[in-house]
C-alpha positions as CSV (number, residue, x, y, z in Angstrom):
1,X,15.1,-147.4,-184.1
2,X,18.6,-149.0,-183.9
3,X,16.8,-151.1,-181.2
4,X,14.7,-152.7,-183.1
5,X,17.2,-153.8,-185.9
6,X,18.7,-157.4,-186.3
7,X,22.6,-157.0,-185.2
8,X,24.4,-158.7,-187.9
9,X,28.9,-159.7,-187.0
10,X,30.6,-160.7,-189.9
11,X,33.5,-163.2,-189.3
12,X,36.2,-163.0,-191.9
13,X,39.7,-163.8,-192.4
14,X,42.4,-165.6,-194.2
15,X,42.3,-169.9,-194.9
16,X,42.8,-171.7,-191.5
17,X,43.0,-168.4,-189.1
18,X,40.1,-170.3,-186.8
19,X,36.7,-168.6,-187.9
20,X,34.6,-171.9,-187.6
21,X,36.6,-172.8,-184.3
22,X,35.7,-168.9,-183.3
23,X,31.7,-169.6,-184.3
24,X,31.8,-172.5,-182.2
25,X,32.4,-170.6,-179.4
26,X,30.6,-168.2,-179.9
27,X,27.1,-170.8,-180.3
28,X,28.8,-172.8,-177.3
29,X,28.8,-170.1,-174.8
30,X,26.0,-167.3,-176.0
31,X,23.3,-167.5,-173.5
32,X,19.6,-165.9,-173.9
33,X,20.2,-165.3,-177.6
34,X,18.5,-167.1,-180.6
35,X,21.4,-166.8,-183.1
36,X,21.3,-167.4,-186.8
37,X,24.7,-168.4,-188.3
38,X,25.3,-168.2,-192.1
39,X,28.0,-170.1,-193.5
40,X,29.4,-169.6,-197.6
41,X,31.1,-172.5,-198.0
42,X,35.0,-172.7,-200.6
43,X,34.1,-176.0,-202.3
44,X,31.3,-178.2,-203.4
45,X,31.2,-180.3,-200.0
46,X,29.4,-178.9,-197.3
47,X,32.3,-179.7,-194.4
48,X,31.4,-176.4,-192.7
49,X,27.9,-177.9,-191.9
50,X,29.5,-181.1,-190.5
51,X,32.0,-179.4,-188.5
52,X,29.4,-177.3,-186.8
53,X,26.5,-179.4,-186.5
54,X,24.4,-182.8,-187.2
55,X,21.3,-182.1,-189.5
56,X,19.9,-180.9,-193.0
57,X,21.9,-179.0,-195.8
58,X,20.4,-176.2,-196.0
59,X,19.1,-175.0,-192.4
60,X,19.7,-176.7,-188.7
61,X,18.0,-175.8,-185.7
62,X,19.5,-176.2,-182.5
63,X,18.5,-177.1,-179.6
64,X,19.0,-174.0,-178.0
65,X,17.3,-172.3,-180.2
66,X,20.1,-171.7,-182.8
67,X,19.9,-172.1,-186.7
68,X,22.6,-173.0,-189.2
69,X,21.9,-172.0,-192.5
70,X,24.1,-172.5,-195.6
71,X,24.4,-169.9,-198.5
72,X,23.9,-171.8,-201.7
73,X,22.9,-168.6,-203.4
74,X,22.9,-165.0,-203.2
75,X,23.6,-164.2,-199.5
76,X,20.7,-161.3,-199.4
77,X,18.2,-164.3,-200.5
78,X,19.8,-166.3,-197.6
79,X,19.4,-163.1,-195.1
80,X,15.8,-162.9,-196.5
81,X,14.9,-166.5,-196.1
82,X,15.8,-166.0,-192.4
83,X,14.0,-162.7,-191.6
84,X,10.7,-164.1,-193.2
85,X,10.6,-167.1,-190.2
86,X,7.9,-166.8,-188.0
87,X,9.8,-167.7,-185.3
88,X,12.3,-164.5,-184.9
89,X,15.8,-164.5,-184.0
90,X,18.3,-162.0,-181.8
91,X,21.5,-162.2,-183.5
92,X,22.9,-162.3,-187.1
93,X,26.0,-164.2,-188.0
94,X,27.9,-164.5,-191.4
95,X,31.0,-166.6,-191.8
96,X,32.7,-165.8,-194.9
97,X,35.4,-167.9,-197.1
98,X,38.8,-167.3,-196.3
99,X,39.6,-166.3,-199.7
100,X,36.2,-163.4,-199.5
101,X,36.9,-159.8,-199.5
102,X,34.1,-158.7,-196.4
103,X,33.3,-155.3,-197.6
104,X,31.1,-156.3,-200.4
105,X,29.2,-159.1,-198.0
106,X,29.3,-155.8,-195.3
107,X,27.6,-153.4,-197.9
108,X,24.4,-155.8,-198.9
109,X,24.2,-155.1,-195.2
110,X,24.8,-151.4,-194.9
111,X,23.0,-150.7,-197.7
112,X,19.8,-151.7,-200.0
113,X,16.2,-153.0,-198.8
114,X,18.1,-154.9,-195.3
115,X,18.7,-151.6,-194.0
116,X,15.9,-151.5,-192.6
117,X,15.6,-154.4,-191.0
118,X,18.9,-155.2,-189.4
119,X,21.9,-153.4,-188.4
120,X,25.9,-154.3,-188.6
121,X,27.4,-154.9,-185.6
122,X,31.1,-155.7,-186.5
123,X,33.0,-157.1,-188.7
124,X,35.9,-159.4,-187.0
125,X,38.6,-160.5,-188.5
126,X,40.6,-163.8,-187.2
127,X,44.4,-164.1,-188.1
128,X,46.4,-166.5,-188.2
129,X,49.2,-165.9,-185.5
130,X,51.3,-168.8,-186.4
131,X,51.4,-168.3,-190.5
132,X,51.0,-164.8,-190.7
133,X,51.8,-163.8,-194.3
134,X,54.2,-161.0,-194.1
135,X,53.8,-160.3,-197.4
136,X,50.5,-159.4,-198.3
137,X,50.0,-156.0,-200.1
138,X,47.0,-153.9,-200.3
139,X,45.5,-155.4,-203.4
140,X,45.3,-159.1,-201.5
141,X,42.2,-160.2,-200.2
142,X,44.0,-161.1,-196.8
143,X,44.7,-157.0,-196.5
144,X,41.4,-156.0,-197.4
145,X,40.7,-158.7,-194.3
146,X,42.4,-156.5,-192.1
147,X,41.5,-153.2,-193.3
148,X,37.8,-153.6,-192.9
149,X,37.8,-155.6,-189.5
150,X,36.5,-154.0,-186.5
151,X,37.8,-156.2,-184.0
152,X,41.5,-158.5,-185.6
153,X,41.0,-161.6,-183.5
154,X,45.3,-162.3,-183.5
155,X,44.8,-166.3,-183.0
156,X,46.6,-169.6,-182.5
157,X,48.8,-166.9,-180.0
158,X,49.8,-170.4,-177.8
159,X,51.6,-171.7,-180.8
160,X,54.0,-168.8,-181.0
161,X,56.3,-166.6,-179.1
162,X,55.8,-163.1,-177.9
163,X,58.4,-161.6,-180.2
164,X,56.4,-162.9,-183.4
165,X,52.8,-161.8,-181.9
166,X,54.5,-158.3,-181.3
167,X,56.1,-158.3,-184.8
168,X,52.4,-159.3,-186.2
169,X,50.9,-156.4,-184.4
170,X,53.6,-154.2,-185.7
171,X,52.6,-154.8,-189.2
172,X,49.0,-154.7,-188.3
173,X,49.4,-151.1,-187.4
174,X,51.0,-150.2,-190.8
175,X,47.7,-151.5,-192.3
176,X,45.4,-149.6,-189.6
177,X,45.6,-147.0,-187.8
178,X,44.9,-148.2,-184.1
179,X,43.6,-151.2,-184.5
180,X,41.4,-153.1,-182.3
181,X,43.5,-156.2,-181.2
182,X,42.4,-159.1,-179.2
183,X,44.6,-161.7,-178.7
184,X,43.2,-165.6,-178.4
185,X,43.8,-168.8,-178.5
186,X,41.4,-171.8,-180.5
187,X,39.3,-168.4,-181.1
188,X,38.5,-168.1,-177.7
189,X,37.7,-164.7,-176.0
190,X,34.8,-163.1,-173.8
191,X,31.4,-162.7,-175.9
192,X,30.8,-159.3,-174.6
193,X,34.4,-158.1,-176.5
194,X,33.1,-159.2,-179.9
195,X,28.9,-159.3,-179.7
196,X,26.8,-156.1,-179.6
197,X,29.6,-154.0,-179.6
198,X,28.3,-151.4,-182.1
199,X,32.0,-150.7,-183.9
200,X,30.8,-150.3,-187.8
201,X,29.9,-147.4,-188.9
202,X,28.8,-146.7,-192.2
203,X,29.9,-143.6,-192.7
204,X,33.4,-144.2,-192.1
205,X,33.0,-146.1,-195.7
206,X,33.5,-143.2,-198.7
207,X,33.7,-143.8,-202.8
208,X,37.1,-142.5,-204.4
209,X,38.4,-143.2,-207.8
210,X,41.5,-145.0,-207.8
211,X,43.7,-144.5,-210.6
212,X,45.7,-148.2,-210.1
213,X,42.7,-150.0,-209.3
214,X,41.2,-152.2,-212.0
215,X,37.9,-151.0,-210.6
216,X,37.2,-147.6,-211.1
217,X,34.6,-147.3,-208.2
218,X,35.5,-149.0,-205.1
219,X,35.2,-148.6,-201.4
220,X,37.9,-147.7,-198.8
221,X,37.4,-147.8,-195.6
222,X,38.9,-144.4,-193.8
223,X,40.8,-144.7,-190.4
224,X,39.0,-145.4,-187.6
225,X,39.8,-144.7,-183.9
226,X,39.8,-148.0,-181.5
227,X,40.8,-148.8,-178.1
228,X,44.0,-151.8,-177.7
229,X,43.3,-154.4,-175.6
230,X,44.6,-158.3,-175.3
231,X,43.3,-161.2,-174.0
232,X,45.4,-164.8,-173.7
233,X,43.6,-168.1,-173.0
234,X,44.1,-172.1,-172.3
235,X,46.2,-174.0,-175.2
236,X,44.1,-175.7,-177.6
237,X,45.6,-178.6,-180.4
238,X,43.4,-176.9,-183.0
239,X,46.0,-174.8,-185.3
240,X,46.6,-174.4,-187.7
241,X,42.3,-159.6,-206.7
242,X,38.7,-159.3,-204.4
243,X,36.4,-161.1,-204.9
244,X,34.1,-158.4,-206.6
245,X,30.6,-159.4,-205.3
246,X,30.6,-162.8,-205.4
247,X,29.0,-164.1,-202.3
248,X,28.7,-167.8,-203.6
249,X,31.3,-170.5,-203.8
250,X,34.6,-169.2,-204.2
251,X,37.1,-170.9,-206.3
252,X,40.0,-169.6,-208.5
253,X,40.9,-166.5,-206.6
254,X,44.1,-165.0,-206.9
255,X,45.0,-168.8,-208.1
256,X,43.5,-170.8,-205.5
257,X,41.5,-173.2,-206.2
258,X,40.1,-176.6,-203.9
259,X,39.8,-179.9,-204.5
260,X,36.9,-182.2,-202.6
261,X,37.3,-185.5,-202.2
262,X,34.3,-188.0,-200.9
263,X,34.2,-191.9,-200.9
264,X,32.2,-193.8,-198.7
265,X,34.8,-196.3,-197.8
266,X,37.1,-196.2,-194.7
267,X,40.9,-194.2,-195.0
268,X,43.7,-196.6,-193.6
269,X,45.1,-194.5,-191.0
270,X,48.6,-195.8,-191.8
271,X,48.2,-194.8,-195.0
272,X,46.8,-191.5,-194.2
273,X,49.5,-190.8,-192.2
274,X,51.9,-191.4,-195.7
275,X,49.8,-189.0,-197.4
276,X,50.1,-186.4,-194.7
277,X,54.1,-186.9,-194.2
278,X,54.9,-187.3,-197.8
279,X,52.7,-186.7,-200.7
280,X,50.6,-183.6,-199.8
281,X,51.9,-180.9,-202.0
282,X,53.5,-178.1,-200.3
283,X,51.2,-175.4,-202.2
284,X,48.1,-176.8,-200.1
285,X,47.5,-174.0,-197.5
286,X,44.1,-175.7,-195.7
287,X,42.6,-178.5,-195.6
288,X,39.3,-180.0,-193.7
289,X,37.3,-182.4,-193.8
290,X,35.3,-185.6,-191.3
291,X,37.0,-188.6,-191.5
292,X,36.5,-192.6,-191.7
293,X,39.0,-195.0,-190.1
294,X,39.2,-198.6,-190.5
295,X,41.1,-198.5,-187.4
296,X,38.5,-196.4,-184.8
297,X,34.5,-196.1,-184.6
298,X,34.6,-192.6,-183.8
299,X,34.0,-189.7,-186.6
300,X,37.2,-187.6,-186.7
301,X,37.3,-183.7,-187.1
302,X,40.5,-183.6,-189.5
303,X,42.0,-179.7,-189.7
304,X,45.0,-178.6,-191.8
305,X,46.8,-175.1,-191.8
306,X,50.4,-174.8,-193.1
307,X,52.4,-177.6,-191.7
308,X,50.2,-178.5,-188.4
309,X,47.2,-180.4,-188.4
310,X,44.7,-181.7,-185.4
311,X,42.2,-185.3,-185.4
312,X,39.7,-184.6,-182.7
313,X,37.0,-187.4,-182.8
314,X,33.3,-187.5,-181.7
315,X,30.9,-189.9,-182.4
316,X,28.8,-190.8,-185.6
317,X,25.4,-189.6,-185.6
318,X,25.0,-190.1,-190.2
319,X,26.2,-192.4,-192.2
320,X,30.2,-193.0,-192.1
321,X,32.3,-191.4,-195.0
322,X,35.0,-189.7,-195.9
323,X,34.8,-186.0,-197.0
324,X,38.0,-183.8,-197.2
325,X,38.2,-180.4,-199.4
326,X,41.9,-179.1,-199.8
327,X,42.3,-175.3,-200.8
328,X,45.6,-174.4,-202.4
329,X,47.8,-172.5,-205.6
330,X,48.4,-174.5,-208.3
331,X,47.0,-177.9,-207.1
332,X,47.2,-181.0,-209.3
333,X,43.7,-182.2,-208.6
334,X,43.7,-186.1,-210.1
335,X,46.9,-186.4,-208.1
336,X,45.6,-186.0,-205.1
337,X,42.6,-187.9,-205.4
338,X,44.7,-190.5,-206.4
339,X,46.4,-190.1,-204.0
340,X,43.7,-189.9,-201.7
341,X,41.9,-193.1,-202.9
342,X,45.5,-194.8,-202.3
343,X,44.3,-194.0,-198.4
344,X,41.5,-196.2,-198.3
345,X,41.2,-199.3,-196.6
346,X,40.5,-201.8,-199.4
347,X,43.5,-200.6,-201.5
348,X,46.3,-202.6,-201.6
């Protein structure tokens, strides 16, 4: 029976760990598969689409036999809309915001009408090596991240020492009870570590009434046993309350919010630069967007998280523009679209 089900691996974790680097990789080097990725998107530009591939908003097939398709709406409507195309797909993928608890997005999996037509797989969660938050407690989405995760993709591990990676994994095990640890870096590690491995369970989920909890029925997610194991790769430039069951748009949680930013005139790189070095507030956590240069005819892949940003460029296959969301606490959102129209070209 499980045989016949669609395997479904969630990708969660915090803003700017690397889960669209790691779905990259993962469409980059599966072979055989026809993969369906599903991408909720934190603002109202689509960047995720951009940054993954060239084509329509709502689905993109690839060449390989791939589709992207972006959650607009409910996610089971999304997961429907996929199952009902005639041609039929091997493998299920769900990128979730960084700000998304996965356990409700897990249980419209576990449970309900698409439990009989596909079967979780994983849930993996990516974390930021370089800016782990030591501080998180166990009523932040960024613990429920780790709680629930199968597989805790420790990332960005080039950009960091051994002594910090060992005092992440410390804390990790304070969270979980022996966790499932791969180390990486750009999100890379070997598909067979991560895909088809068969790690959730759905009875390892039970109800319990929690006195300090706002909601009087939620889900915990009991202790389960997994093996250690670490894996180190190449060096890459690329760093850098729950959410109830809100599988749409994210914005305002826990007091983040984004601001998205679109003109269709070219940034001044110089004057870019100024806005990176000295206006950006210090409460903007990620950023991401495609940019336009004056100064260059190449489309540039712009990534923010923390202090360290990369510009990888590629060429321009649509129509040049510039498109940057910024997620944050407590942003000042005319300021920094003033500040970001003070980046273009034909400003003086």
């Amino acid at each position: 029976m499980s045989k016949k089900l669609l395997p479904v691996t969630i990708i969660s974790g915090f803003l700017g760990s690397g889960k669209t680097t790691l779905l990259n990789h993962i469409l980059k080097n599966q072979v055989g598969l026809k993969t369906a990725v599903l991408v909720n998107e934190f603002g109202e530009i689509g960047i995720d689409n951009d940054l993954i591939i060239e084509g329509s908003e709502d689905m993109i097939e690839l060449n390989n036999g791939c589709i992207c398709c972006s959650i607009n709406g409910e996610l089971l409507n999304t997961v429907s809309k996929v199952l009902e195309r005639s041609e039929k797909i091997d493998y299920l993928i769900v990128e979730t915001t960084g700000l998304a608890d996965p356990l409700p997005v897990a249980m419209t999996f576990a449970a309900g009408d698409l439990r009989e037509k596909v079967r979780l797989d994983s849930i993996i969660t990516v974390i930021d090596g370089e800016n782990f938050d030591f501080e998180i407690n166990n009523s932040s989405v960024a613990y429920s991240q780790i709680l629930y995760g199968d597989i805790l993709l420790l990332n960005k591990c080039d950009l960091v020492n051994e002594e910090q990676l060992q005092k992440v994994e410390k804390f990790i095990n304070k969270i979980k009870k022996e966790p499932r640890i791969l180390r990486s870096t750009n999100s890379e590690v070997g598909l067979q570590t991560i895909m088809s491995v068969g790690l959730f369970e759905t009875d390892t989920f039970k109800f319990h009434k929690d006195k300090e909890n706002v909601e009087d029925n939620s889900l915990e997610r009991s202790s389960h046993s997994h093996d250690h194991s670490s894996h180190s790769h190449e060096h890459s430039s690329h760093s850098h309350d729950h959410s109830s069951h809100s599988h749409d748009l994210i914005n305002n949680i826990e007091g983040f919010t984004s601001v998205s930013y679109e003109t269709f005139e070219p940034f001044s790189l110089r004057k870019f630069q100024y806005f990176l070095d000295n206006q950006i507030s210090q409460n903007v956590f990620r950023a991401k967007g495609i940019l336009w240069f004056m100064e260059s005819d190449r489309k540039h892949i712009f990534h923010l998280s923390g202090k360290r940003f990369s510009l990888d460029d590629e060429k321009w296959t649509k129509e040049k523009s510039n498109k940057i969301v910024l997620i944050g606490k407590n942003l000042d959102h005319q300021t920094i679209k003033n500040q970001l129209s003070s980046c273009r070209f034909s400003t003086d």
